[in-house]
N, CA, C and O atoms as a printed pandas DataFrame, in Angstrom:
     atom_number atom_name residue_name chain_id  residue_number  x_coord  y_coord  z_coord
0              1         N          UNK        A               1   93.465   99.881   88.412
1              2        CA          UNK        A               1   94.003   98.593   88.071
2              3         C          UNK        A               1   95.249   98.353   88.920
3              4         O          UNK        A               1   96.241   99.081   88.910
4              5         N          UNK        A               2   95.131   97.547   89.459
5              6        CA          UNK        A               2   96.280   96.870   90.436
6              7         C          UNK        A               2   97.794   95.928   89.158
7              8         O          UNK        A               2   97.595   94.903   88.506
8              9         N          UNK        A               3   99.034   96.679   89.199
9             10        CA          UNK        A               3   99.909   96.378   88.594
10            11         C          UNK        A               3  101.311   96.003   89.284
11            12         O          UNK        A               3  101.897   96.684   90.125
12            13         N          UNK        A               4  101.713   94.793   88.755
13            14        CA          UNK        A               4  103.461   94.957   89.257
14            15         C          UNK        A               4  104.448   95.352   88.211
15            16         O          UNK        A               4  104.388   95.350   86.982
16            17         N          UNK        A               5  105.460   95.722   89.141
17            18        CA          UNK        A               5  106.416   96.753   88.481
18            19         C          UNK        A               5  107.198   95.837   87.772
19            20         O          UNK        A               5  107.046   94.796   88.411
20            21         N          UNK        A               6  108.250   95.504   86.448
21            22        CA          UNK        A               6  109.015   94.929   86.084
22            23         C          UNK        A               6  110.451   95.281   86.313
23            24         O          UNK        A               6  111.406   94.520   86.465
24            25         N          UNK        A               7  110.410   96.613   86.305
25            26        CA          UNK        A               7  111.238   97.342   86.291
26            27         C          UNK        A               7  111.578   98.421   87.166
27            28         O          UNK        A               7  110.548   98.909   87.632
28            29         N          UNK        A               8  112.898   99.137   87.683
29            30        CA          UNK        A               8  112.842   99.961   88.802
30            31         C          UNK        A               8  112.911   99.602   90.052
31            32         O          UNK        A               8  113.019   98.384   90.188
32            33         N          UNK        A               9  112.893  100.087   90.824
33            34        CA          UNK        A               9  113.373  100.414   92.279
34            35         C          UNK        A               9  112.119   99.632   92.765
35            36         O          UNK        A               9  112.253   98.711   93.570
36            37         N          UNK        A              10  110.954   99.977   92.301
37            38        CA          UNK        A              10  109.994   99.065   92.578
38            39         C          UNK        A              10  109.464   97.342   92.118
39            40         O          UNK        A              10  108.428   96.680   92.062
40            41         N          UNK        A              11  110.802   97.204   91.883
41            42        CA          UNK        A              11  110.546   95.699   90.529
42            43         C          UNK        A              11  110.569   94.625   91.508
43            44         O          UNK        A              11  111.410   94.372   92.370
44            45         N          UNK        A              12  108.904   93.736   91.045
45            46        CA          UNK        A              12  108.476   92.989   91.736
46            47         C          UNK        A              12  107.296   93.245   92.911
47            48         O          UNK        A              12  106.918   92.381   93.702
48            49         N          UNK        A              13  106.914   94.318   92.857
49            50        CA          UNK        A              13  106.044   95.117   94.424
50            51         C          UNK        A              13  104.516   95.048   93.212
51            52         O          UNK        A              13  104.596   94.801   92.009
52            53         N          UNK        A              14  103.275   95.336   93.968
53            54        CA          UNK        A              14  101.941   95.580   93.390
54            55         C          UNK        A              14  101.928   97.255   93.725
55            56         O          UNK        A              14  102.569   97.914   94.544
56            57         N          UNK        A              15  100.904   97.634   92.717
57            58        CA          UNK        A              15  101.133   98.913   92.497
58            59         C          UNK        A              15   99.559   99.390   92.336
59            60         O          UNK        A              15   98.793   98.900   91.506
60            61         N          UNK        A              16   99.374   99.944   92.835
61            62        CA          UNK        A              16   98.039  100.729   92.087
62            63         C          UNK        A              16   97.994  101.408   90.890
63            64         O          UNK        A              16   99.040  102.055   90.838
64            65         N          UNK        A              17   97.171  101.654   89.650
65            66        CA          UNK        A              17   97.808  102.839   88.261
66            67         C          UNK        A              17   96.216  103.673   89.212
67            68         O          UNK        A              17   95.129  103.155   89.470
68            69         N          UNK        A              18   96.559  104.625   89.413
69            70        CA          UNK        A              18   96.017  106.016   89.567
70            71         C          UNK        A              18   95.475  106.452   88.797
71            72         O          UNK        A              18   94.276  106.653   88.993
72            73         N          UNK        A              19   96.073  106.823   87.531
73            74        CA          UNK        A              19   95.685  107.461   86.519
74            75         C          UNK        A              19   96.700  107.143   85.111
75            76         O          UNK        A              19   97.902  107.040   85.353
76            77         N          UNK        A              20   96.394  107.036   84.125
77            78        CA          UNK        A              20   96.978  107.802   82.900
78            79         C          UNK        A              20   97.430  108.547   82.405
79            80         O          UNK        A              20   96.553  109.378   82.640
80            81         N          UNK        A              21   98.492  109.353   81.542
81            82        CA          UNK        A              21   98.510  110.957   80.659
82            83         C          UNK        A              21   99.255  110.307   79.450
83            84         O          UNK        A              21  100.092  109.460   79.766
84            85         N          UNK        A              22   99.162  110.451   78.694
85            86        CA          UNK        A              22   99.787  110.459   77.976
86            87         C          UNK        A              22  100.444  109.252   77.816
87            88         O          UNK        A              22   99.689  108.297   77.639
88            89         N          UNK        A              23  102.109  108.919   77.829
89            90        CA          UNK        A              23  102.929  108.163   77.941
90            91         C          UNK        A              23  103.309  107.471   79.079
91            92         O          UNK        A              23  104.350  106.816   79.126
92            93         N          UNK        A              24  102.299  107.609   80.270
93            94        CA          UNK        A              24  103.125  107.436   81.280
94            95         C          UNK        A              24  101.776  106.972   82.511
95            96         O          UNK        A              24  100.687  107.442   82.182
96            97         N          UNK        A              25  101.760  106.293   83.579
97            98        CA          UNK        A              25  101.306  105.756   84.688
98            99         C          UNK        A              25  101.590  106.555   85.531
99           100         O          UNK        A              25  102.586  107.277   85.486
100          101         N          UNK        A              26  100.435  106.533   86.763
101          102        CA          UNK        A              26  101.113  107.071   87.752
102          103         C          UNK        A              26  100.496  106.379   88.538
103          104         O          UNK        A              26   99.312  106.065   88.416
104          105         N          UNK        A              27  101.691  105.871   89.993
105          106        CA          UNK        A              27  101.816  104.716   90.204
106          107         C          UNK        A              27  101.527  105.076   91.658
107          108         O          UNK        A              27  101.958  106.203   91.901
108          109         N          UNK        A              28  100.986  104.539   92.629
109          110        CA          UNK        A              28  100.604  104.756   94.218
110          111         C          UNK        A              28  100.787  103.037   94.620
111          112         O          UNK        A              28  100.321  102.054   94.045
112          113         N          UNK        A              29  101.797  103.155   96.038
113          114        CA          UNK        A              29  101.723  101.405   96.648
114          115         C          UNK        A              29  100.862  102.240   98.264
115          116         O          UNK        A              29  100.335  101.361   98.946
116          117         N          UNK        A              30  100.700  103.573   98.825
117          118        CA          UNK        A              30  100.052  103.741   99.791
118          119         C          UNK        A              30  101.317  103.944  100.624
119          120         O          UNK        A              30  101.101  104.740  101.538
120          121         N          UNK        A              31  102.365  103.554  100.604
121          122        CA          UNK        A              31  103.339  104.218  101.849
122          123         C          UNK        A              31  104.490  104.824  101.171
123          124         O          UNK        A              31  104.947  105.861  101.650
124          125         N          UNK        A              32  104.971  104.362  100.214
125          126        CA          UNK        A              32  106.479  105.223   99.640
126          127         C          UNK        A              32  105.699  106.403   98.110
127          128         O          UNK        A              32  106.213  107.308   97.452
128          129         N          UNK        A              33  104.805  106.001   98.094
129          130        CA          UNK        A              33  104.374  106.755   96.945
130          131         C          UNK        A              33  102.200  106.725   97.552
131          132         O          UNK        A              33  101.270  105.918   97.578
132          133         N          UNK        A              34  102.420  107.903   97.839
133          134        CA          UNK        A              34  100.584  108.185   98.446
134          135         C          UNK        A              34   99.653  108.206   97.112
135          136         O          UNK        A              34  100.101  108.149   95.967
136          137         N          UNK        A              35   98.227  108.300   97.474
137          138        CA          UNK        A              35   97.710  108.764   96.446
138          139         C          UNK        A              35   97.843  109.786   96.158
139          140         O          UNK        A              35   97.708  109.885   94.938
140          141         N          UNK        A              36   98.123  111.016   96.782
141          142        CA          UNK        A              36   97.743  112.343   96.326
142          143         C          UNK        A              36   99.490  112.700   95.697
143          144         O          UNK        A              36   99.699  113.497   94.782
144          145         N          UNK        A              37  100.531  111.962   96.381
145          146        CA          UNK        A              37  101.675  112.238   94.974
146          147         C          UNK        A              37  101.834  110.846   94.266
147          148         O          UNK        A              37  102.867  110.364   94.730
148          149         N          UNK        A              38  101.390  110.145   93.529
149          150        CA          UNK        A              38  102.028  108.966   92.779
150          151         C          UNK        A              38  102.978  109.255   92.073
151          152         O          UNK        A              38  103.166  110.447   91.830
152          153         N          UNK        A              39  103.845  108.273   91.543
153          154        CA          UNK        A              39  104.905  108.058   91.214
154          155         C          UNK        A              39  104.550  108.457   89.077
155          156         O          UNK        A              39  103.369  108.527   88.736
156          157         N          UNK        A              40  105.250  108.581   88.387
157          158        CA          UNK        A              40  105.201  108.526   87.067
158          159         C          UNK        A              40  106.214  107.314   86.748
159          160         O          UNK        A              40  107.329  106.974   87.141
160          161         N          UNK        A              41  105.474  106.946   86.045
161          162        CA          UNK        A              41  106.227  105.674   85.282
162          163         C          UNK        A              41  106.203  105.065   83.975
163          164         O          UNK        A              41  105.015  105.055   83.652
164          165         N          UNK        A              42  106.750  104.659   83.247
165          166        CA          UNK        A              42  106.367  104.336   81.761
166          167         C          UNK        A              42  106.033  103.072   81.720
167          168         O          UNK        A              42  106.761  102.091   81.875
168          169         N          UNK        A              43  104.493  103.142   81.426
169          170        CA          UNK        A              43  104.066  101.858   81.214
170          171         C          UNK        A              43  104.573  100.618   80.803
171          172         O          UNK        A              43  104.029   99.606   81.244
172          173         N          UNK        A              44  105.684  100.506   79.905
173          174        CA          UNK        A              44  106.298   99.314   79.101
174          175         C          UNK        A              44  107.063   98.623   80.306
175          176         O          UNK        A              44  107.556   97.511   80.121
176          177         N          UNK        A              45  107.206   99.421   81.868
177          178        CA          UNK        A              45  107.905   98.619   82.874
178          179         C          UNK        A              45  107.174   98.546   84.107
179          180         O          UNK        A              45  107.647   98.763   85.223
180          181         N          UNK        A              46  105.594   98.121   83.746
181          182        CA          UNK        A              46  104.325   97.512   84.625
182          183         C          UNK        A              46  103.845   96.501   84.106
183          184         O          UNK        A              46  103.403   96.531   82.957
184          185         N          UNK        A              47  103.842   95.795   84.592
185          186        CA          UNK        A              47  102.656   94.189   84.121
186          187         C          UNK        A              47  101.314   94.400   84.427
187          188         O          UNK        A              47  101.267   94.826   85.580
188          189         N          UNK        A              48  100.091   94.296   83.897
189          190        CA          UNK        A              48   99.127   94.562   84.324
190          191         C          UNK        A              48   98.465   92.919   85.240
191          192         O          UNK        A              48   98.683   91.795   84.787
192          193         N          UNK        A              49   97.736   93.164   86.436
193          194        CA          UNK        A              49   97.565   91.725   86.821
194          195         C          UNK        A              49   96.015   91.239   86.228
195          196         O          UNK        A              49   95.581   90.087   86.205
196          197         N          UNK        A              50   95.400   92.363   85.808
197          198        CA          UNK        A              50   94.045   91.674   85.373
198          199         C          UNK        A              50   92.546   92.240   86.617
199          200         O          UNK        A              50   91.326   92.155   86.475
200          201         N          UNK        A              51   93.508   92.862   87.908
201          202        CA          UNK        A              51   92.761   92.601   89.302
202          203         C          UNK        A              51   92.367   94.609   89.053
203          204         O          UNK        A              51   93.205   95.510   89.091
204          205         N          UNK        A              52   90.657   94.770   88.787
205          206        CA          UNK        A              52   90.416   96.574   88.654
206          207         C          UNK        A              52   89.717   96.620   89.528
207          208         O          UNK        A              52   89.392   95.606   90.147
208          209         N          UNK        A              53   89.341   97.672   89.786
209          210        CA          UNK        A              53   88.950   98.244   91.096
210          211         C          UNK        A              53   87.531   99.195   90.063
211          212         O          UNK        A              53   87.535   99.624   88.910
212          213         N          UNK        A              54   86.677   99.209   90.941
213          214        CA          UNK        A              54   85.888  100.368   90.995
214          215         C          UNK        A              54   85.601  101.515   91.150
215          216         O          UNK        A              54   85.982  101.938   92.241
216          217         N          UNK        A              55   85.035  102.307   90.473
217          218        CA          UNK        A              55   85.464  103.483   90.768
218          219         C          UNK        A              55   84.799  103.955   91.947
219          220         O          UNK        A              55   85.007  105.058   92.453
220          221         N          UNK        A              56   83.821  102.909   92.462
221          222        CA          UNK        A              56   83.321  103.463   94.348
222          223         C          UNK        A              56   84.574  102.921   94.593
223          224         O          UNK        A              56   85.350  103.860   94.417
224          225         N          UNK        A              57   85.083  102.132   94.838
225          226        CA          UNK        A              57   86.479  101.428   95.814
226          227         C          UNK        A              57   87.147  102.463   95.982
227          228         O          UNK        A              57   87.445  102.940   97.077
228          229         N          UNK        A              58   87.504  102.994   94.663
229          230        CA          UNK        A              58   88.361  104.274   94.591
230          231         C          UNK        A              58   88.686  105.854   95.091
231          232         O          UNK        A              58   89.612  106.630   95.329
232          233         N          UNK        A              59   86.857  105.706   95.064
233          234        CA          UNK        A              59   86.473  107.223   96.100
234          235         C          UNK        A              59   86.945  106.720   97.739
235          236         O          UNK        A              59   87.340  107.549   98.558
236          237         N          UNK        A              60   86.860  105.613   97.974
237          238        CA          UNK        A              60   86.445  105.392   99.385
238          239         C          UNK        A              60   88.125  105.189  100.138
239          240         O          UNK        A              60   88.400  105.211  101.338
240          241         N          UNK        A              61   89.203  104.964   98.775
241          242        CA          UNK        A              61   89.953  104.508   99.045
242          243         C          UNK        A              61   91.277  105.303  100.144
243          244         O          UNK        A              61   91.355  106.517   99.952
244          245         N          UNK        A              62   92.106  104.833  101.046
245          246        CA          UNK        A              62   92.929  105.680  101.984
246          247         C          UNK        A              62   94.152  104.950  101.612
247          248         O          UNK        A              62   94.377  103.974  100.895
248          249         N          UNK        A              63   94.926  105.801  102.388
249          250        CA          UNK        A              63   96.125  104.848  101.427
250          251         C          UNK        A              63   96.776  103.710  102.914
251          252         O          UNK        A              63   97.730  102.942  102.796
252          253         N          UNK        A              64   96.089  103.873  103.994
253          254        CA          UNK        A              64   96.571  102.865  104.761
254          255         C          UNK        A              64   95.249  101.522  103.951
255          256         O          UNK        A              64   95.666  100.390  103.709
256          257         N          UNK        A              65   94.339  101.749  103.762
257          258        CA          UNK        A              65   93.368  100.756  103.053
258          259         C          UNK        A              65   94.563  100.604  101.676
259          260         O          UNK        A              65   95.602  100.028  102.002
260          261         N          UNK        A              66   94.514  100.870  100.844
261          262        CA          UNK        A              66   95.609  100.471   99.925
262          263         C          UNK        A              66   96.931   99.607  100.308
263          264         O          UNK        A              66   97.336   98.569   99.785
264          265         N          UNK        A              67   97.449  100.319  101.330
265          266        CA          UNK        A              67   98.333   98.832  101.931
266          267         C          UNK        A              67   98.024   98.123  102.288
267          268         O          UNK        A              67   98.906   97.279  102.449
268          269         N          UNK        A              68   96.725   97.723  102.728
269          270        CA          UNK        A              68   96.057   96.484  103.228
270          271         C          UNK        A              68   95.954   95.731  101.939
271          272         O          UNK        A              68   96.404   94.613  101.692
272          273         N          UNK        A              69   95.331   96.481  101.219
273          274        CA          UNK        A              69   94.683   95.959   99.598
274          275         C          UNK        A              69   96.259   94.752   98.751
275          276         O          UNK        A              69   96.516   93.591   98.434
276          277         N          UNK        A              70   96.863   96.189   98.779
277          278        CA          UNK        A              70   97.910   95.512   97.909
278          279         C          UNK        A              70   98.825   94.351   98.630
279          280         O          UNK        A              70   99.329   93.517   97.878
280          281         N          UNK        A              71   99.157   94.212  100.535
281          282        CA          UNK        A              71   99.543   93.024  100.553
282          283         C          UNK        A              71   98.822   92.116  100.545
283          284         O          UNK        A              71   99.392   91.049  100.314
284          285         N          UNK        A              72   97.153   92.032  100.794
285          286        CA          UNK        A              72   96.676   90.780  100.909
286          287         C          UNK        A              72   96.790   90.255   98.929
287          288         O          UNK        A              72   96.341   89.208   98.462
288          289         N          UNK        A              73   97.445   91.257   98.223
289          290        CA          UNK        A              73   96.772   91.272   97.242
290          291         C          UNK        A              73   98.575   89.916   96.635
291          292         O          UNK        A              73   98.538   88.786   96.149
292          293         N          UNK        A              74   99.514   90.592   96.915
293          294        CA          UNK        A              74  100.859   90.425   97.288
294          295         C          UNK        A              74  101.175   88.383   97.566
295          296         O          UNK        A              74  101.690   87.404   97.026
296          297         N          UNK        A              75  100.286   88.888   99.001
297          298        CA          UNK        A              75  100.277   87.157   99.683
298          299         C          UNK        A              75   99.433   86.198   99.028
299          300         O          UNK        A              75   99.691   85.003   99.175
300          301         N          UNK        A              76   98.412   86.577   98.290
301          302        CA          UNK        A              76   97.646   85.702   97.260
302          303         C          UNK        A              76   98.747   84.796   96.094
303          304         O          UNK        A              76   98.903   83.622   95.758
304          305         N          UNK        A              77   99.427   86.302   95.710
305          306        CA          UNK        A              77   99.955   86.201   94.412
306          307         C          UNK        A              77  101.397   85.204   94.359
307          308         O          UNK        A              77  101.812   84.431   93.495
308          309         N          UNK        A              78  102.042   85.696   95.970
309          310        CA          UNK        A              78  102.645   84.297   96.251
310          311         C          UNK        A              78  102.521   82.664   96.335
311          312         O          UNK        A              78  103.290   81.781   95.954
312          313         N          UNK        A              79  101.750   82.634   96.729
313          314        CA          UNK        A              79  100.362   81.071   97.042
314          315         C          UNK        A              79  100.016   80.886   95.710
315          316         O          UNK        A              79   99.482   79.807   95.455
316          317         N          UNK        A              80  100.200   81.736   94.717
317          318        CA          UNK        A              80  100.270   80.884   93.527
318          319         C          UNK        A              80   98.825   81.437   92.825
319          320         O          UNK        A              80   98.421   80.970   91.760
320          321         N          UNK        A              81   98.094   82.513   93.585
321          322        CA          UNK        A              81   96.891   83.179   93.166
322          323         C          UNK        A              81   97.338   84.138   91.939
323          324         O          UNK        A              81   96.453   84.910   91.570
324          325         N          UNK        A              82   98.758   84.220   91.147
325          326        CA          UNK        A              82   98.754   84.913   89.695
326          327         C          UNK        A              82   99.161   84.527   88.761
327          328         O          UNK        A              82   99.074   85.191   87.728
């Protein structure tokens, strides 16, 4: 699921959620936070946008493809696409 941050260092950016545990998100944008380390974050300071991914998208996914993903995803959302 593709999310923006409310809160944090990242507040305002699209985010990938990776995964779940417990209390907490873990958060990948593809250049400051990769897939293979995402970020932890507490959900109550992510917005969810509604925009999920598949779980083929997901196998296939790189994290320079993820920065592609999330700005075209970014420049939509400016133009008034959220």
């Amino acid at each position: 699921m593709i999310v923006r941050a409310i809160a944090g260092k990242e507040q305002d950016q699209f985010l990938l959620v990776t995964r779940q545990d417990g209390n907490f998100v873990y958060l990948a944008d593809g250049k400051h936070r990769k897939l293979t380390q995402p970020k932890r974050k507490n959900p109550k300071h992510v917005r969810a946008t509604g925009k999920i991914l598949t779980q083929e998208d997901l196998q296939s996914l790189t994290d320079p493809a993820l920065r592609r993903l999330l700005r075209a995803y970014q420049e939509s959302a400016l133009q008034g696409g959220e």
